[in-house]
KELUMSE-50575 format. One record per residue (C-alpha): z, x, y; chain; residue number from 1. Coordinates in Angstrom, 2 decimals. Example, Ala and Ser with C-alpha at 12.3 -4.5 7.8 and 13.67 -1.06 7.14 Angstrom:
% KELUMSE-50575
7.80:12.30:-4.50:A:1;
7.14:13.67:-1.06:A:2;
This chain:
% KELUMSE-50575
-21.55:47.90:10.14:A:1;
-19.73:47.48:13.32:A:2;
-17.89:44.28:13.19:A:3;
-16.24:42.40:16.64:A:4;
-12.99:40.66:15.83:A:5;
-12.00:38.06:18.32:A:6;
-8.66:36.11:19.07:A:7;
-6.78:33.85:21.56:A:8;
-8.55:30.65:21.71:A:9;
-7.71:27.36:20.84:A:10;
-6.32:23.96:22.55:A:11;
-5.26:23.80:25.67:A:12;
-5.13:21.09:28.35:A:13;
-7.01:20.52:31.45:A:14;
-6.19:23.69:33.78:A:15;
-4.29:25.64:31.39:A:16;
-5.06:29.06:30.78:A:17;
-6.08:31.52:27.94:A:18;
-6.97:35.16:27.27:A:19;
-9.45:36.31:24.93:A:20;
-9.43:39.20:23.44:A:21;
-12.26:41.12:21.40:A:22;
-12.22:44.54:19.51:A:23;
-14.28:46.63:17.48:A:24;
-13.61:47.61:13.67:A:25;
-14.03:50.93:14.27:A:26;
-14.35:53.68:16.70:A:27;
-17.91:53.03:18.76:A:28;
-19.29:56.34:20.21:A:29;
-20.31:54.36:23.59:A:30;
-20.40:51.29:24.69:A:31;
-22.90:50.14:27.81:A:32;
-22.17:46.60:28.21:A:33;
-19.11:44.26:26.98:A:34;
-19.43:40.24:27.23:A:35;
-18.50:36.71:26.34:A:36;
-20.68:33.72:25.91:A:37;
-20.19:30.52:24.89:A:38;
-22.01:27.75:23.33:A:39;
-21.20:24.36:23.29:A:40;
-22.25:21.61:20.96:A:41;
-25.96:20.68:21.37:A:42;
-26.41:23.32:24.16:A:43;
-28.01:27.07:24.14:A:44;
-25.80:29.89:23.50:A:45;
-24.76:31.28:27.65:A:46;
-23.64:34.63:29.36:A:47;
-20.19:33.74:30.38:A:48;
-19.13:37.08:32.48:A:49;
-20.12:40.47:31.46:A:50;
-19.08:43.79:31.95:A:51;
-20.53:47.52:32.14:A:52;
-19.36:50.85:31.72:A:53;
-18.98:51.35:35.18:A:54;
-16.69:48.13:35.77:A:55;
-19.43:45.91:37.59:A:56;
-19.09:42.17:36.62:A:57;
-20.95:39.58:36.57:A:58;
-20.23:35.33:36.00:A:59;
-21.98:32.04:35.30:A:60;
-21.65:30.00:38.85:A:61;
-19.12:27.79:36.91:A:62;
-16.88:30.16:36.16:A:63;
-16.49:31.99:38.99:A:64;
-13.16:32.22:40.65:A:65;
-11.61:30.97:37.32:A:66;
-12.54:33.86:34.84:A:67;
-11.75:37.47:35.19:A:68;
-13.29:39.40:32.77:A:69;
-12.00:42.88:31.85:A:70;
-12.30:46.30:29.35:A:71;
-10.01:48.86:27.81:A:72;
-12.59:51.60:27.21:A:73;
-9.93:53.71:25.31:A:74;
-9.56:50.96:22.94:A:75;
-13.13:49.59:22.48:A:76;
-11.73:46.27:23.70:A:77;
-12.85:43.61:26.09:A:78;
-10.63:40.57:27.69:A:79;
-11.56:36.80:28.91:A:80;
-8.62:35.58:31.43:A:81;
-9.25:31.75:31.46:A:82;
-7.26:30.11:34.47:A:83;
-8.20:26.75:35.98:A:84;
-9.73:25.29:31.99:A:85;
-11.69:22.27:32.50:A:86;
-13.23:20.08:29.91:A:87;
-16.58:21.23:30.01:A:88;
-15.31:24.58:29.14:A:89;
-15.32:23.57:25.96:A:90;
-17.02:25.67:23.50:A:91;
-17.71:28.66:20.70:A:92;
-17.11:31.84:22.73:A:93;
-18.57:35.00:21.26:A:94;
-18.08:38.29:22.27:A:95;
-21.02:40.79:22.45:A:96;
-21.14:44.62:23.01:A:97;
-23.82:46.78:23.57:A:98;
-23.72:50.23:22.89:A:99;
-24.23:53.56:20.34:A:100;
-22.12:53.49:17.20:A:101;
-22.67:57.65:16.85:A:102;
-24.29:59.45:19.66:A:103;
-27.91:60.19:18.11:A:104;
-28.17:56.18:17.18:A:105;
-30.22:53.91:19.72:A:106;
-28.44:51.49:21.45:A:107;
-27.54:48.27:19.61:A:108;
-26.19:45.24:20.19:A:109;
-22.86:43.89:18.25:A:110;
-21.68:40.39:18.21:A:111;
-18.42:38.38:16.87:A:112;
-18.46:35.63:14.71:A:113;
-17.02:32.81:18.09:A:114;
-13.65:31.88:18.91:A:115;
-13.14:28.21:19.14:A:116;
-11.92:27.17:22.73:A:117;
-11.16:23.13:23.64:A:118;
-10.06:22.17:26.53:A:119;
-8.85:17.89:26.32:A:120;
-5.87:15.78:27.53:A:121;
């Protein structure tokens, strides 16, 4: 089973910055789509920014002109650039790719297990 491992969050004060990064255990034959969401407490689980194979992104109106998201398709690996934090930034991100692990597979969709971002003074 293809397994996501994510690092770089933590805490960090109002408009500080920090990159996430995600990777895959193991060599994926493709991979379609690569994104971050986040979830805060008490709140549904959001698209953050994605990306696709072709380098098209989209972002959540919040985090627009604060977040650059980006991919390494060499190395299975997607990044979060976090400029500008703000409090309400504050939440589980989880990193989600979508893709074929061997060629003749269907497409499925892989998720890590959240890094913890909090944003406070």
């Amino acid at each position: 089973q293809v397994q996501l491992v994510e690092s770089g969050g933590g805490l960090v004060q109002p408009g500080e910055s920090l990159r996430l990064s995600c990777a895959t255990s193991e060599n994926i034959f493709s991979i379609n789509t690569m994104g971050w969401y986040r979830q805060a407490p008490g709140k549904e689980r959001e698209l953050v920014a994605d990306i696709i194979s072709g380098g098209s992104t989209r972002y959540t109106d919040s985090v627009k002109g604060r977040f650059t998201i980006s991919r390494d398709n060499a190395q299975n690996t997607v990044y979060l650039q976090m400029n500008n934090l703000k409090p309400e930034d504050t939440a589980v991100y989880y990193c989600k790719m979508s893709g074929k692990r061997i060629w003749y597979a269907p497409i499925s969709d892989y998720w890590g297990k959240g890094t913890q971002v909090t944003v406070s003074s």
